[in-house]
Backbone as a ProteinNet text record, in pm:
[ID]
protein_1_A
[PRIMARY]
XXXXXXXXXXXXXXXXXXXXXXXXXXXXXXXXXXXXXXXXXXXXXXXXXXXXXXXXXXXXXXXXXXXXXXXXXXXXXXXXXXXXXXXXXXXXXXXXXXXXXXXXXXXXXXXXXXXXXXXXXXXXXXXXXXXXXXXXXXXXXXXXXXXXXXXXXXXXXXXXXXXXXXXXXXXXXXXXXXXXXXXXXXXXXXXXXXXXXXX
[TERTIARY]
11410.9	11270.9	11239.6	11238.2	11115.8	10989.5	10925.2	10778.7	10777.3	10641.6	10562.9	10474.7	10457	10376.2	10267.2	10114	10075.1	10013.3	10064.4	9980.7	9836.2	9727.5	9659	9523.7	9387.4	9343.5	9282.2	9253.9	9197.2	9306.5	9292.2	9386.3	9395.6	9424.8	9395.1	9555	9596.4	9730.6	9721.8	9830.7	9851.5	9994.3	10041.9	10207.5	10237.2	10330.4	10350.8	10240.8	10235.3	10145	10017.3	10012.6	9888.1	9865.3	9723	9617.2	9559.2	9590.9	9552.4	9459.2	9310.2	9265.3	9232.7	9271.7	9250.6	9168.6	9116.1	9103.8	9088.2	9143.8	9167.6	9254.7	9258.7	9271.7	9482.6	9492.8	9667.4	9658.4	9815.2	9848.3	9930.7	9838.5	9878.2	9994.4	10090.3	10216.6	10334.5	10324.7	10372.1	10524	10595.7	10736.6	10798.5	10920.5	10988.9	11048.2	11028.1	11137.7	11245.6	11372.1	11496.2	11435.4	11589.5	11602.2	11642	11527.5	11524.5	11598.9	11696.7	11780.3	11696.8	11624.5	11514.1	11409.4	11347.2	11258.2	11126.5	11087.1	10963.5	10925.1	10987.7	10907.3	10759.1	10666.1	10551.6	10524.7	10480.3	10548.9	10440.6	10383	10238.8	10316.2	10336.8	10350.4	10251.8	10223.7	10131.1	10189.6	10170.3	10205.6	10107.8	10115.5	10002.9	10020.5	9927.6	9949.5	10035.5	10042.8	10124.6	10036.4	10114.7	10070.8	10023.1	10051.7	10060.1	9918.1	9919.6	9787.5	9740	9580.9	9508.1	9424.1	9393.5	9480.8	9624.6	9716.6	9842	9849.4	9958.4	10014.8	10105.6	10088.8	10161.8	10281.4	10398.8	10485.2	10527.6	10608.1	10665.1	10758.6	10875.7	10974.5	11084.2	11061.7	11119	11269.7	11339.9	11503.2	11516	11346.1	11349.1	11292.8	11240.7	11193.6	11097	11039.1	10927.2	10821.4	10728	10610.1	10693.7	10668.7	10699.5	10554.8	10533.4	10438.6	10501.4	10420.9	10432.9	10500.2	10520	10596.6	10743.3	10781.6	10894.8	10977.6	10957.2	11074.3	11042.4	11098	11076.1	11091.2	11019.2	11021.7	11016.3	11018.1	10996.3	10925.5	10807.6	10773.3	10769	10779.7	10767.9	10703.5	10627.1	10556	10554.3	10591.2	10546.3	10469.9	10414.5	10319.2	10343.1	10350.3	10431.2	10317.7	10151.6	10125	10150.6	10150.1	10165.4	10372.3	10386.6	10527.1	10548.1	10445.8	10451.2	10510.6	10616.5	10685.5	10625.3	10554	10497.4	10611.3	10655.2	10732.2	10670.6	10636.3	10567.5	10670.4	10701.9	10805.1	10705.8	10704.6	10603.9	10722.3	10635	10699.6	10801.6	10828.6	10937	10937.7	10979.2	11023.2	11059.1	10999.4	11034.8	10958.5	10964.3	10925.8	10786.6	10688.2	10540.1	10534.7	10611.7	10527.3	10594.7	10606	10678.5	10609.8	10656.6	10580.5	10707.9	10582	10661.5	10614.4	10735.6	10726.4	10801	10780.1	10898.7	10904.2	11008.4	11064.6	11126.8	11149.4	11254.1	11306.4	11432.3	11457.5	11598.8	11584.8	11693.9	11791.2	11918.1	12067.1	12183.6	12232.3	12262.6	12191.2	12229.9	12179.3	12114.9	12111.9	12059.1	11956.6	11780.4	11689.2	11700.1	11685.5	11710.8	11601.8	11572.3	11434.5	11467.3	11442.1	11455.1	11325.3	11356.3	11244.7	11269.3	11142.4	11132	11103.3	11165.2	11108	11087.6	11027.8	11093.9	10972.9	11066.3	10967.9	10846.5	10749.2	10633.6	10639.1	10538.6	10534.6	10625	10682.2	10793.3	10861.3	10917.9	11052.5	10968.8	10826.2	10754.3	10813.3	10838.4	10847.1	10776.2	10771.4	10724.2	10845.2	10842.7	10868.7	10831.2	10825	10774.3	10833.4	10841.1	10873.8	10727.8	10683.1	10566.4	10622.8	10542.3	10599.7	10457.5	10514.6	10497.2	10483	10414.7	10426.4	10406.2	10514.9	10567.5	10524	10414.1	10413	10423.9	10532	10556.4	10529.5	10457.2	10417.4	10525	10540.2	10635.1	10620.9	10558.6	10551.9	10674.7	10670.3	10792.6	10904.3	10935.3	10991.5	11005	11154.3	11107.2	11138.2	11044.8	11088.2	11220.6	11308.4	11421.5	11533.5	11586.8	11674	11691.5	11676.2	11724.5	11777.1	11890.5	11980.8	11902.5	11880.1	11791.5	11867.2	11839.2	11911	11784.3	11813.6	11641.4	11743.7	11765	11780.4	11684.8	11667.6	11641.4	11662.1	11621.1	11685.3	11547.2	11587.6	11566.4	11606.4	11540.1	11556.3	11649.9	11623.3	11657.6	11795	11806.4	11933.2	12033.7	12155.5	12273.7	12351.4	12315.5	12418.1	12359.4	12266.2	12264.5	12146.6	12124.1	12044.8	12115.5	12041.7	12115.4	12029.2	12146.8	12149.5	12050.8	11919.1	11848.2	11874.2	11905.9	11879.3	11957.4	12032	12117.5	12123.5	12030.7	12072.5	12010.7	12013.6	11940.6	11804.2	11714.4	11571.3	11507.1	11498.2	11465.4	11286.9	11248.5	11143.7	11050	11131.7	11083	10954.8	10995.1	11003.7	10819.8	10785.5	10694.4	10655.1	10671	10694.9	10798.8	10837.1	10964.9	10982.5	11023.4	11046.3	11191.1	11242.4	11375.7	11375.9	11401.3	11428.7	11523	11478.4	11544.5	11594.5	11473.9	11555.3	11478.8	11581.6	11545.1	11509.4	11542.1	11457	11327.2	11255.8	11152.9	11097.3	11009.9	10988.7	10906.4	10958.2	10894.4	10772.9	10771	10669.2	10599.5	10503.9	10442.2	10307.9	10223	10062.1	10054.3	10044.3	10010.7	9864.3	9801.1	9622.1	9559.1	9570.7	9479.5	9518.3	9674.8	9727.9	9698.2	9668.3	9577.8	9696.6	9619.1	9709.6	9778.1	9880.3	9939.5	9902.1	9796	9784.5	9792.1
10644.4	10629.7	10482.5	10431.1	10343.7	10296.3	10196.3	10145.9	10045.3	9995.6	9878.4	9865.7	9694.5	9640	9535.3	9520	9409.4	9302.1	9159.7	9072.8	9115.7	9100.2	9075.5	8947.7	8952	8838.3	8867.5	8909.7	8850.6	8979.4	8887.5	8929.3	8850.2	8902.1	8831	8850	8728.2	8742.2	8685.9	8712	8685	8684.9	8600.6	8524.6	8447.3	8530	8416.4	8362.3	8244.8	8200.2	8131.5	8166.3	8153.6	8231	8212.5	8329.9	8266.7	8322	8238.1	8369.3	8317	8405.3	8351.9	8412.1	8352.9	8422.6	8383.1	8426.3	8330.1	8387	8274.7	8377.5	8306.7	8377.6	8335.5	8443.2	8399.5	8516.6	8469.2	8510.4	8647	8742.8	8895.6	8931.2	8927.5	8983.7	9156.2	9180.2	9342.8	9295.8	9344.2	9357.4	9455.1	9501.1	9656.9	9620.9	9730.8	9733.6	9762.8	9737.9	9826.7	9920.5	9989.1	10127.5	10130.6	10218.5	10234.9	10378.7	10338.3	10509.2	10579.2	10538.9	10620.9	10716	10593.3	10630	10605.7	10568.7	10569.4	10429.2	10318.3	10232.6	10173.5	10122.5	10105.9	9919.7	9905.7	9761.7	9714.4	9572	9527.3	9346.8	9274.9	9133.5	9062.9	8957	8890.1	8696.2	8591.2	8493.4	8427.3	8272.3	8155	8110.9	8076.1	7967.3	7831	7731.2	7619.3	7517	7526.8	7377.2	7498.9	7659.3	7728.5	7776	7878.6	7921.8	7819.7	7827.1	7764.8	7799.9	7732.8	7690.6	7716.9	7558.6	7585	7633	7663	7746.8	7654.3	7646.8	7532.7	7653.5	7571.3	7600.9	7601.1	7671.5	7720.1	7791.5	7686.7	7750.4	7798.3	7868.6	7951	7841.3	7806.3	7730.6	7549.9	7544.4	7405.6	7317.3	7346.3	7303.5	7187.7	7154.8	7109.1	7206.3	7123.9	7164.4	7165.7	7217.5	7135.9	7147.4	7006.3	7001.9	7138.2	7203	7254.9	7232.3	7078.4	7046.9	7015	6977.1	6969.4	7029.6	7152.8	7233.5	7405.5	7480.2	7624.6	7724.1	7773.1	7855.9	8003.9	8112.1	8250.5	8314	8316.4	8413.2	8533.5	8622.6	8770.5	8795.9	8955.7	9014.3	9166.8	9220.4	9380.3	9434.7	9525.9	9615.9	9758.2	9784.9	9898.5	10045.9	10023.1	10145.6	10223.8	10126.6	10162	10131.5	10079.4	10018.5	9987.8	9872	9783.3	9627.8	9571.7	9471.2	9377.1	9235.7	9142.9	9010.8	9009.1	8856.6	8717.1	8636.6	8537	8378.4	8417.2	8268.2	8123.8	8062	7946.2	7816.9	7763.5	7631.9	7652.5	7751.6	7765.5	7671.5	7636.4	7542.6	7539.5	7544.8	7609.7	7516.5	7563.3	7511.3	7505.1	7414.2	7454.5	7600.3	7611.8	7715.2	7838.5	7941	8068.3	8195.4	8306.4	8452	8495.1	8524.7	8559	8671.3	8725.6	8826.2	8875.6	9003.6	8976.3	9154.4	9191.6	9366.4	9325.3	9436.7	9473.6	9614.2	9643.5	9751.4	9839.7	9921.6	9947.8	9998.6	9970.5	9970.6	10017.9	10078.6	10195	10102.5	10045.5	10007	9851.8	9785	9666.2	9694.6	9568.7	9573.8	9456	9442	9366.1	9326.6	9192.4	9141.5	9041.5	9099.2	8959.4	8888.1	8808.7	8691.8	8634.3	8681.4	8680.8	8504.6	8441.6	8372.1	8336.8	8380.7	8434.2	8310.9	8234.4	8197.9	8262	8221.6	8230.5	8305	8360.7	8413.8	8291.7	8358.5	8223.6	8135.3	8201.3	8070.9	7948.9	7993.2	7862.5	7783.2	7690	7619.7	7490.3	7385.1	7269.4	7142.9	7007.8	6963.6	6893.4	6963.3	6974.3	7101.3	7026.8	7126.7	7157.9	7253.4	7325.3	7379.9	7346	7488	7617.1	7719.8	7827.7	7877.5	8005.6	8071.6	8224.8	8310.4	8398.2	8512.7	8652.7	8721.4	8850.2	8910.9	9074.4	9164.6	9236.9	9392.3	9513.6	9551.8	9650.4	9748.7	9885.7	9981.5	10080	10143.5	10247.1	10239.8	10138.2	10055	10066.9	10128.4	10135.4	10032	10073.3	9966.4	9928.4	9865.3	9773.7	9699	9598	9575.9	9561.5	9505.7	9501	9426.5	9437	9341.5	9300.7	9231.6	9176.9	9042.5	9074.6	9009.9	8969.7	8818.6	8780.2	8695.1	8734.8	8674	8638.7	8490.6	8460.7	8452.3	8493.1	8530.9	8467.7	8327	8228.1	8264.7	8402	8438.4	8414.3	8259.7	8169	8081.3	8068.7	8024.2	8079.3	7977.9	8012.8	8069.2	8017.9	8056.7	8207.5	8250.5	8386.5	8403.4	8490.2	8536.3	8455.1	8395.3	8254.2	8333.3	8377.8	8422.3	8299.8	8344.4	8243.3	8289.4	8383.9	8384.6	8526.8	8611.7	8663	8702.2	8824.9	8790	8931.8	8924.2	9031.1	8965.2	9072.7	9018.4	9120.7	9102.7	9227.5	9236.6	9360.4	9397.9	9433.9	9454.8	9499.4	9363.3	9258.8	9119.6	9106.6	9179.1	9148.7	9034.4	8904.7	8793.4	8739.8	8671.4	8571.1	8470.4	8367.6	8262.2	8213	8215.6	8174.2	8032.3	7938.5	7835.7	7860.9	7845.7	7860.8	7727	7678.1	7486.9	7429.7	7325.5	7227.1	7124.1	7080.2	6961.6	6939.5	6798.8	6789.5	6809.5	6867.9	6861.9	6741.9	6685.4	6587.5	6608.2	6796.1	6797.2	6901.9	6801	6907.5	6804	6889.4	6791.3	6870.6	6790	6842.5	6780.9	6753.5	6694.4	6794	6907.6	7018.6	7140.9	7112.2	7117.1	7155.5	7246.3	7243.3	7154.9	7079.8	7008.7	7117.2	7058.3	7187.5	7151.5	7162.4	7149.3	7278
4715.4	4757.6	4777.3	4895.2	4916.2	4884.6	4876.1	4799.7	4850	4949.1	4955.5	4884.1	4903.1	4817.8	4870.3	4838.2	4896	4828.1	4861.5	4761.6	4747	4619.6	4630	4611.1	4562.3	4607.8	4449.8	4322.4	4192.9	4132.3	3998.5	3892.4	3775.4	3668.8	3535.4	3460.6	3419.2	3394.7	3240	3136.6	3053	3001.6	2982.6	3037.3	2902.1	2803.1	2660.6	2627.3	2580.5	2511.2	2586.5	2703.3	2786.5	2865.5	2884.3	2917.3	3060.1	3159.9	3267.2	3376.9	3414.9	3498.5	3637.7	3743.1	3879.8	3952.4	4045.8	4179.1	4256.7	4345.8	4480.3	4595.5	4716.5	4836.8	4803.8	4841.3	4830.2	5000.8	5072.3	5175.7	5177.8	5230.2	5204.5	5307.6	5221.7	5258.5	5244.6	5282.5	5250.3	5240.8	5174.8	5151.8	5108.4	5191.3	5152.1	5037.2	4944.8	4787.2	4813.3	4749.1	4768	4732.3	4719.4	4710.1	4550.1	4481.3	4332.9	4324.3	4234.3	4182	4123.2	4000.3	4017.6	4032	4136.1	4182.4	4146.2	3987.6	3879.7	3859	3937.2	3926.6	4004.8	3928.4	4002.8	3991.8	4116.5	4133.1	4205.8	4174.7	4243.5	4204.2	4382.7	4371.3	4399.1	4327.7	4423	4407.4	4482.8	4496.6	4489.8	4427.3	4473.4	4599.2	4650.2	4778.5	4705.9	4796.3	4747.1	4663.4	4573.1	4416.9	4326.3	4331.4	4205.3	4170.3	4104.1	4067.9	3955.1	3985.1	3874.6	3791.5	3701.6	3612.2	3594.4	3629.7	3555.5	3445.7	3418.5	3276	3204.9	3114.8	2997.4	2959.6	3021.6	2956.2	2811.5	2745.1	2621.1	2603.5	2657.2	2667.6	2494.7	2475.9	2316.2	2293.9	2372.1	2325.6	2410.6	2430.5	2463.8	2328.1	2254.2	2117.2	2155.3	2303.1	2307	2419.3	2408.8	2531.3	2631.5	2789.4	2885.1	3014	3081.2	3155.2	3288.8	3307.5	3476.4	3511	3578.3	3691.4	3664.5	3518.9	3450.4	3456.6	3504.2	3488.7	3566.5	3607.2	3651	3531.4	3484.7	3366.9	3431.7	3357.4	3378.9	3262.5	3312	3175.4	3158.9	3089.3	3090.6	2956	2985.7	2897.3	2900.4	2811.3	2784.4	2720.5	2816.9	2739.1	2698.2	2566.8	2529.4	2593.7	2572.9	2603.1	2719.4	2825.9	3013.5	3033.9	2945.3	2989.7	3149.3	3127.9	3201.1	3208.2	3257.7	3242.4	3340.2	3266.8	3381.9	3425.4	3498.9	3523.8	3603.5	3522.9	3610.1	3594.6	3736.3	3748.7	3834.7	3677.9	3736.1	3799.1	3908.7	3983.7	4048.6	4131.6	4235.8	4320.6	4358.5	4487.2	4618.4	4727.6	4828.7	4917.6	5075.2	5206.9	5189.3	5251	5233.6	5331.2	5439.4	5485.4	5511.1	5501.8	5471.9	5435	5390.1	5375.1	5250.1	5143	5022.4	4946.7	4875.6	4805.5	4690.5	4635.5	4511.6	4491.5	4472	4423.6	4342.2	4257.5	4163.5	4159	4146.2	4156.2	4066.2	4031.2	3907.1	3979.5	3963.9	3969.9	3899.3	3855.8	3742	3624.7	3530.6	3421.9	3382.5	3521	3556.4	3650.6	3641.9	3711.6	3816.7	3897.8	3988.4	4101.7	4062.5	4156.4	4244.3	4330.3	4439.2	4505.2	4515.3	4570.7	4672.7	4794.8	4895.9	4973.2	5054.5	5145.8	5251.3	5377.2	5517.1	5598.4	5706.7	5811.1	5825.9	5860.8	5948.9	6072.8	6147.5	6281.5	6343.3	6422.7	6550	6429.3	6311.3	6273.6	6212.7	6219.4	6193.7	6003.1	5983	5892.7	5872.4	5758.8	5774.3	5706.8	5740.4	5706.7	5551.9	5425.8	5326	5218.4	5157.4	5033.4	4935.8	4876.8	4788.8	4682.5	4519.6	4446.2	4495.6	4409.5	4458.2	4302.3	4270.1	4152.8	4184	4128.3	4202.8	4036.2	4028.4	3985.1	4025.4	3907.6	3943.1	3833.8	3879.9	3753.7	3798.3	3706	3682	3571.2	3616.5	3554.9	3544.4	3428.2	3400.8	3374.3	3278.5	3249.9	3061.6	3032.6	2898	2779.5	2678.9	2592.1	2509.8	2496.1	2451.6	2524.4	2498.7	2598.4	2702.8	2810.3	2984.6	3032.5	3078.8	3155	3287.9	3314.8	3449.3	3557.7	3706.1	3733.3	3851	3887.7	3981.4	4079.3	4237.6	4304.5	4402	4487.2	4571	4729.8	4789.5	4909.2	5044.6	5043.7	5129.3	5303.2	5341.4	5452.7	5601.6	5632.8	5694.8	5684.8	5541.4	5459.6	5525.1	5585.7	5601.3	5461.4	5337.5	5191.1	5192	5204.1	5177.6	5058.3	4994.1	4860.8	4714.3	4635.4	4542.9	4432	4347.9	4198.6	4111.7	4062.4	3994.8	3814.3	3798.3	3682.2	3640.9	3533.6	3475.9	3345.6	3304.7	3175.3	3100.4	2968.2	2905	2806	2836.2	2779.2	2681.2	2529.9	2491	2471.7	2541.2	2514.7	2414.2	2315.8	2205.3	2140.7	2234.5	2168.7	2205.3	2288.5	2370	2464.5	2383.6	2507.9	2488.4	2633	2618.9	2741.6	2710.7	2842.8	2909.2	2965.4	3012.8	3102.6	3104.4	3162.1	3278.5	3437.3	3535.9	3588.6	3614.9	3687.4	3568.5	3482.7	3398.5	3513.8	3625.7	3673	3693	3672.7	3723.9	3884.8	3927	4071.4	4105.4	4261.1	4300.3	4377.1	4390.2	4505.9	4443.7	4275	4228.6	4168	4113.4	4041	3953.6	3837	3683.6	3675.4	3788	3768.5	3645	3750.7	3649.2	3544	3500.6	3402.4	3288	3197.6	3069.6	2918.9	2810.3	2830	2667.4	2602.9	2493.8	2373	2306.1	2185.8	2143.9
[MASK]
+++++++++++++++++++++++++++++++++++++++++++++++++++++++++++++++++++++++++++++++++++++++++++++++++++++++++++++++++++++++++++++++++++++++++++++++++++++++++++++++++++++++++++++++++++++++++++++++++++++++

């Protein structure tokens, strides 16, 4: 079975140890899901425009043993909710082209979930000379609680390399939150202005 999805425009997120509520206009994109074995997952993406939803989100990354600002680094946060078993993934500070059409699925694979992350030209191939981060959230219902091997590729449309393995691993749910560190670098093409700061 097949499932689309469409960004939408308000939503209230709560991601580890911060609580972040938005609204703002983000660019409504539909994107086909794979193909779920399945079948029972329920799946809603939505994306920031470029420089990330705001309020940033203060990182806390669990095996970095400090704060880290936003722009410091690409984190992933995730959260479960045991009553809906619903799994949230919010990958803050991606890095990408300013201008593009994005999206994000996940989809189960015999015993691995598998999300990919969308980034496709513009109408006509359009791109910019500029790089943007980006902050990329996915809900995921039906989804049960313990254990999941998870696997998050990127798949840079345009890219001669193909779809680029970001991340690999097992995440246990039981845990309710957790953070994974994707790019330890700092980004050059990011603003921690409005940043909240980590006390």
């Amino acid at each position: 079975m097949k499932a689309e999805f469409t960004t939408v425009v308000g939503f209230t997120k709560v991601v580890g140890f911060a609580a972040v509520a938005s609204v703002l206009a983000v660019a409504c994109t539909t994107v086909e899901a794979p193909e779920d074995e399945q079948g029972t997952i329920t799946q809603q993406s939505t994306v920031s425009e470029c420089g990330g939803f705001e309020p940033k989100v203060v990182q806390y990354p669990e095996d970095s043993g400090d704060t880290l600002g936003y722009c410091d680094a690409e984190v992933l946060h995730w959260e479960y909710e045991l009553a809906t078993e619903t799994l949230v993934l919010f990958d803050a500070r991606i890095e990408l082209n300013c201008c593009g059409t994005h999206g994000s699925t996940i989809a189960k694979q015999g015993d691995l979930y598998v999300v990919t992350q969308v980034d496709a030209p513009e109408a006509m191939g359009g791109r910019c000379d500029c790089l943007c981060v980006f902050d990329y959230e996915l809900s995921a219902g039906g989804i049960a609680q313990g254990p999941i091997d998870i696997q998050i590729m990127r798949d840079v449309t345009d890219s001669q390399a193909g779809p680029e393995l970001v991340f690999e691993g097992t995440i246990d749910l039981t845990q309710g939150v957790g953070e994974e560190i994707l790019d330890a670098a700092p980004s050059d093409w990011c603003s921690q202005e409005d940043a909240p700061s980590a006390s």
